[in-house]
VEXVO-418164 format. One record per residue (C-alpha): x, y, z; residue in one letter. Coordinates in Angstrom, 1 decimal. Example, Ala and Ser with C-alpha at 12.3 -4.5 7.8 and 13.67 -1.06 7.14 Angstrom:
% VEXVO-418164
+--------+--------+--------+------+
|      x |      y |      z | type |
+--------+--------+--------+------+
|   12.3 |   -4.5 |    7.8 |    A |
|   13.7 |   -1.1 |    7.1 |    S |
+--------+--------+--------+------+
END
This chain:
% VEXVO-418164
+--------+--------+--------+------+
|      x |      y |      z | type |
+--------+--------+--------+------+
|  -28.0 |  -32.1 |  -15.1 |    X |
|  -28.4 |  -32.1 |  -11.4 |    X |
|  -27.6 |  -28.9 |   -9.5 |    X |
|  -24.4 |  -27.9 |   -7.8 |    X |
|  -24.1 |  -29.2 |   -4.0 |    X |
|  -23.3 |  -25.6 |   -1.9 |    X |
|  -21.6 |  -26.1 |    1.4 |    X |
|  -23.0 |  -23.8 |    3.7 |    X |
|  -21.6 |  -20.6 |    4.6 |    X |
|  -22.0 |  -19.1 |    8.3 |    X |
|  -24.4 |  -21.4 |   10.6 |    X |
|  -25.5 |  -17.5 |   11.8 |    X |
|  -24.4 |  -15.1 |    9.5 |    X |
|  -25.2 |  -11.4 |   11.3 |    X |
|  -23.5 |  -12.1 |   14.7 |    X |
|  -20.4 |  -14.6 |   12.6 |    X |
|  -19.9 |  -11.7 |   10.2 |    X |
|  -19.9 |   -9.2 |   13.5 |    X |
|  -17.2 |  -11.2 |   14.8 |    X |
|  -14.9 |  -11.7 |   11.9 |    X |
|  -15.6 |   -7.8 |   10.8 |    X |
|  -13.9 |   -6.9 |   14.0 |    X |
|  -10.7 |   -9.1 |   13.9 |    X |
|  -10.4 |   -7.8 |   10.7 |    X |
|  -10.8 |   -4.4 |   11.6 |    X |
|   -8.3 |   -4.8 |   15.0 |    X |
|   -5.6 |   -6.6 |   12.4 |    X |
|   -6.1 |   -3.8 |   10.2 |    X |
|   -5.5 |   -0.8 |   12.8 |    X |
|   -2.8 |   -2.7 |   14.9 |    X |
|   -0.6 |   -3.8 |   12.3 |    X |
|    1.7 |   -7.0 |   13.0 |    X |
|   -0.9 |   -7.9 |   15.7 |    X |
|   -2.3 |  -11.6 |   15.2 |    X |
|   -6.2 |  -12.1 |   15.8 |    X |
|   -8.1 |  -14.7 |   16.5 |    X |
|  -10.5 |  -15.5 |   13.7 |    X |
|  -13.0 |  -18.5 |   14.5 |    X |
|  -13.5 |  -18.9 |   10.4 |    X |
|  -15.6 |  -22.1 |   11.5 |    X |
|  -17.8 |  -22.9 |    7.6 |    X |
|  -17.1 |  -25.6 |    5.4 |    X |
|  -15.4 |  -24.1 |    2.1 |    X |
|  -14.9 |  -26.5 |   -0.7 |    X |
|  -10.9 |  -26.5 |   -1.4 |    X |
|   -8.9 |  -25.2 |   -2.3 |    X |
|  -11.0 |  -22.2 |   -0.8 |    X |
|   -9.8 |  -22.3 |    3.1 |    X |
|  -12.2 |  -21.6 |    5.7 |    X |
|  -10.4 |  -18.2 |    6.5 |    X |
|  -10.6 |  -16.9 |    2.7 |    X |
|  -14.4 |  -18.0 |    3.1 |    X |
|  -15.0 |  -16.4 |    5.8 |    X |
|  -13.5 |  -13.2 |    5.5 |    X |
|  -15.6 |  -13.2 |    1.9 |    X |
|  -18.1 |  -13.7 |    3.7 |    X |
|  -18.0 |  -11.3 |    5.7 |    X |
|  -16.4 |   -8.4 |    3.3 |    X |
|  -17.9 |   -9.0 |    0.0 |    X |
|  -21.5 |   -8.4 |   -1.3 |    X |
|  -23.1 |   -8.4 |   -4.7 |    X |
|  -21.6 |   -4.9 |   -5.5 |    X |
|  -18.6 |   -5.8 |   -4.7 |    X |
|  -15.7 |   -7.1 |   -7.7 |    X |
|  -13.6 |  -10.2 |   -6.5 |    X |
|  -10.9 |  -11.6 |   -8.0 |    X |
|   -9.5 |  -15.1 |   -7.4 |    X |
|   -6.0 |  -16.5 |   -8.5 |    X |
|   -5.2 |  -19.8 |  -10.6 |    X |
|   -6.2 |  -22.2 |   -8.3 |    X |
|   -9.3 |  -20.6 |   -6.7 |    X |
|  -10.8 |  -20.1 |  -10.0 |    X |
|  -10.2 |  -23.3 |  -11.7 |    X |
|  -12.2 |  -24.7 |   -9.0 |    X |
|  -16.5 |  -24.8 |  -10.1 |    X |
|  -17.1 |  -25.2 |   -6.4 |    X |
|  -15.2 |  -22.8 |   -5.2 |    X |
|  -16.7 |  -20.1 |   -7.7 |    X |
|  -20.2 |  -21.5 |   -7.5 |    X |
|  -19.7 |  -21.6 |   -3.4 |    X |
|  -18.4 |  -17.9 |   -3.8 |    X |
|  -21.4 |  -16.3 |   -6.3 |    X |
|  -24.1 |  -18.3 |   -4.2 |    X |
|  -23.2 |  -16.5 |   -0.2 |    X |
|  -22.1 |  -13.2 |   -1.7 |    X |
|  -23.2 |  -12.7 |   -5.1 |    X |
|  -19.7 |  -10.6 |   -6.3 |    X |
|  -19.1 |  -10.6 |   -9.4 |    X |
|  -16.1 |  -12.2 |  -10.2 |    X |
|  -13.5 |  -10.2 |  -12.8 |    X |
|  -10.4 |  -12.0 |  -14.3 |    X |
|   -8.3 |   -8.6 |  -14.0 |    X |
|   -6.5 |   -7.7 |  -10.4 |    X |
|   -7.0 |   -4.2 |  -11.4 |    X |
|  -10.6 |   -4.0 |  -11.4 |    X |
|  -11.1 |   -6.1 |   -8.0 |    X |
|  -12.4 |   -4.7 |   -5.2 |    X |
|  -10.8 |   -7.9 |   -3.1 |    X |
|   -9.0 |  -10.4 |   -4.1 |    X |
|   -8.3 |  -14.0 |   -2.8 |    X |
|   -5.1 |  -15.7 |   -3.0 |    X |
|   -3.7 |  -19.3 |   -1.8 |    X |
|   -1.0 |  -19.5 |   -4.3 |    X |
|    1.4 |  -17.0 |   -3.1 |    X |
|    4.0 |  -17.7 |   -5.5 |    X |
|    2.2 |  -16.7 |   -8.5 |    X |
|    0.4 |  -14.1 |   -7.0 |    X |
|    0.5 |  -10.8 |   -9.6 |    X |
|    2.5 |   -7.7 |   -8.1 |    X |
|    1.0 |   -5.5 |   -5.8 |    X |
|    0.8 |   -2.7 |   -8.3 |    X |
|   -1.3 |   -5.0 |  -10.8 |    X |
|   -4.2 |   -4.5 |   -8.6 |    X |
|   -6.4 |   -1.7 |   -8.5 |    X |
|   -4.7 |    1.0 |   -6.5 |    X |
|   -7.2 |    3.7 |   -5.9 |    X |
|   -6.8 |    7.8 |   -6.4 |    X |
|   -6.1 |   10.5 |   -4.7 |    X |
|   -9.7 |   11.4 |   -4.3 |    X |
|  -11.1 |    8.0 |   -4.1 |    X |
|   -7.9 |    6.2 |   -2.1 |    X |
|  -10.5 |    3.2 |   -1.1 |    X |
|  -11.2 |    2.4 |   -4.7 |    X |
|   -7.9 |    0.0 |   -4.2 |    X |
|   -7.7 |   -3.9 |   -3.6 |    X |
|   -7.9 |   -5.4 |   -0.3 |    X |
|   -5.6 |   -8.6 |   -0.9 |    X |
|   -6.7 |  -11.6 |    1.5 |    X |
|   -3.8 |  -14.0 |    1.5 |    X |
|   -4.0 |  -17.9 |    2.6 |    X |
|   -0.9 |  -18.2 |    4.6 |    X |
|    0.9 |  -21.4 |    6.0 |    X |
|    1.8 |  -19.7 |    8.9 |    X |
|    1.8 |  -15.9 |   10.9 |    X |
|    3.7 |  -15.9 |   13.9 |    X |
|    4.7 |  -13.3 |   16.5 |    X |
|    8.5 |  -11.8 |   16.8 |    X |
|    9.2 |  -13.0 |   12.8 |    X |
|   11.6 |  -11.6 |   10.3 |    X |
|    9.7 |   -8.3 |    9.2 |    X |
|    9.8 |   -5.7 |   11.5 |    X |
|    7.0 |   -3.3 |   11.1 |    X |
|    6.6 |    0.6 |   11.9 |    X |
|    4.1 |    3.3 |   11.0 |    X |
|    0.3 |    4.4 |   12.1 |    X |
|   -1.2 |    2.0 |   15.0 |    X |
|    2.1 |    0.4 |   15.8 |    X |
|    3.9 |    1.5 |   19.3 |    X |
|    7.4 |    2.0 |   18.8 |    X |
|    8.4 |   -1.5 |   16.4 |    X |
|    6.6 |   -4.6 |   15.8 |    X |
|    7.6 |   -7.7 |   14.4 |    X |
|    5.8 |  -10.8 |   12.8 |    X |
|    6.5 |  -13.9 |   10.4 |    X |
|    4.6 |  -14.5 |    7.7 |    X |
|    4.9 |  -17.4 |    5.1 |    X |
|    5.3 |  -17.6 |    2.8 |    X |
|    5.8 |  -14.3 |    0.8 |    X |
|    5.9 |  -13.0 |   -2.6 |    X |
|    9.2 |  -12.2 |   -4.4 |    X |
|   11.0 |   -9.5 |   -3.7 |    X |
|    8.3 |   -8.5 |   -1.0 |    X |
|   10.0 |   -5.7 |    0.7 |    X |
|   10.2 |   -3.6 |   -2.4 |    X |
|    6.9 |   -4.2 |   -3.2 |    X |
|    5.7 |   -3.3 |   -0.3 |    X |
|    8.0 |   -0.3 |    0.3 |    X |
|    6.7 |    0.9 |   -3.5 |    X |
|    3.1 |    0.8 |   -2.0 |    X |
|    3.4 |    2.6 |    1.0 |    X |
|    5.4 |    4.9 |   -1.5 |    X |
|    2.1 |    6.3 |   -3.5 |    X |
|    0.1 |    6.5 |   -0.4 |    X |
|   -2.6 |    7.8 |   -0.2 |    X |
|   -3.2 |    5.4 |   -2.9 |    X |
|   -1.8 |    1.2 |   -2.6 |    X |
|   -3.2 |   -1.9 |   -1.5 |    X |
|   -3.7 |   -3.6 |    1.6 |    X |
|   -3.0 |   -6.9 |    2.6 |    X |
|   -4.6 |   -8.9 |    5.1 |    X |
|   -3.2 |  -12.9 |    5.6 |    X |
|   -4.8 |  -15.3 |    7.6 |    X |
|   -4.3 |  -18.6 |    8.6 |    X |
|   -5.2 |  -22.1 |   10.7 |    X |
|   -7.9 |  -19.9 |   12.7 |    X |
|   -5.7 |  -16.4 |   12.8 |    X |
|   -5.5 |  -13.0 |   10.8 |    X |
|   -3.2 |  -10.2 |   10.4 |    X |
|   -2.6 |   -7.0 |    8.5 |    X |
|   -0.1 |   -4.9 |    6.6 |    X |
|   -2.0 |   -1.8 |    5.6 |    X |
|   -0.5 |    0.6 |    3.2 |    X |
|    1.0 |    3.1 |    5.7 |    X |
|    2.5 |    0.2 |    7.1 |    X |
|    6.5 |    0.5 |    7.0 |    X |
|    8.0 |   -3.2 |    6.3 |    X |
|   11.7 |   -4.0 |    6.7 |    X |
|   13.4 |   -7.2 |    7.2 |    X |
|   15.3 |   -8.0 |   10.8 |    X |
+--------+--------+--------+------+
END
């Protein structure tokens, strides 16, 4: 049985990983912001290079990831994912760490993943989101910590009944997710002391 072909991961992985940490980070603290996020590595599908990449660059062999439907009924995928990061891999949202999503529709509700404590608030999941598109001035208006006055984006798509699940989240703060979408070369981020309403 001949080994597994590996696409390879960043072509310089301590300055790439810099770079993607810090769009990350900005899309995180500015929410409704878009970044740029180069996301240049050859992931085997349905894997996108942005999901890739921000494993990459987020996710070590202590870390728990958990992929949806389509991500982990892919061997290559999984084999591409244990062989540049080593995670380990759980089938429950509730005990990841991250978690990687493409198929937004049947993506589990944001209080199915692990939501933190009081005392240990980062113990959540960070959900990375393959998105088809984020654009500036969209249909959610945004408010809260790192935001001047109102922003708005558009992202798409979105789960059902989004708006409440979000709302719920920022609800139990300091505990909730976060969310980070990315997509065709961009990333943004709805934290959980984000406050999301529809225009």
């Amino acid at each position: 049985m001949s080994a597994p072909v590996i696409t390879a991961g960043f072509a310089d992985p301590v300055i790439e990983a810099q770079a993607h940490f810090h769009a990350l980070m900005d899309a995180l603290a500015r929410p409704g912001s878009i970044q740029p996020f180069p996301a240049a590595v050859d992931a085997p599908a349905p894997l996108t290079p942005e999901l890739a990449a921000t494993a990459l660059t987020l996710v070590d062999h202590e870390t728990t990831l958990w992929l949806d439907g389509p991500l982990a009924a892919s061997k290559s995928v999984v084999d591409y994912l244990r062989f540049h990061t080593g995670a380990r891999i759980v089938a429950e949202p509730s005990e990841a760490a991250f978690a990687l999503v493409t198929d937004v529709a049947a993506m589990p509700r944001l209080a199915d993943f692990a939501q933190g404590s009081d005392e240990y608030p980062d113990r959540s999941t960070t959900i990375v989101v393959a998105a088809d598109g984020i654009v500036p001035e969209g249909a959610l208006e945004l408010a809260g910590p790192g935001i001047r006055d109102r922003a708005r984006i558009g992202l798409a798509p979105v789960p059902a009944d989004f708006i409440a699940q979000l709302a719920a989240n920022r609800a139990q703060f300091p505990r909730g997710v976060d969310l980070v979408f990315t997509s065709r070369r961009q990333v943004a981020a709805l934290p959980r002391t984000t406050l999301v309403s529809e225009v």
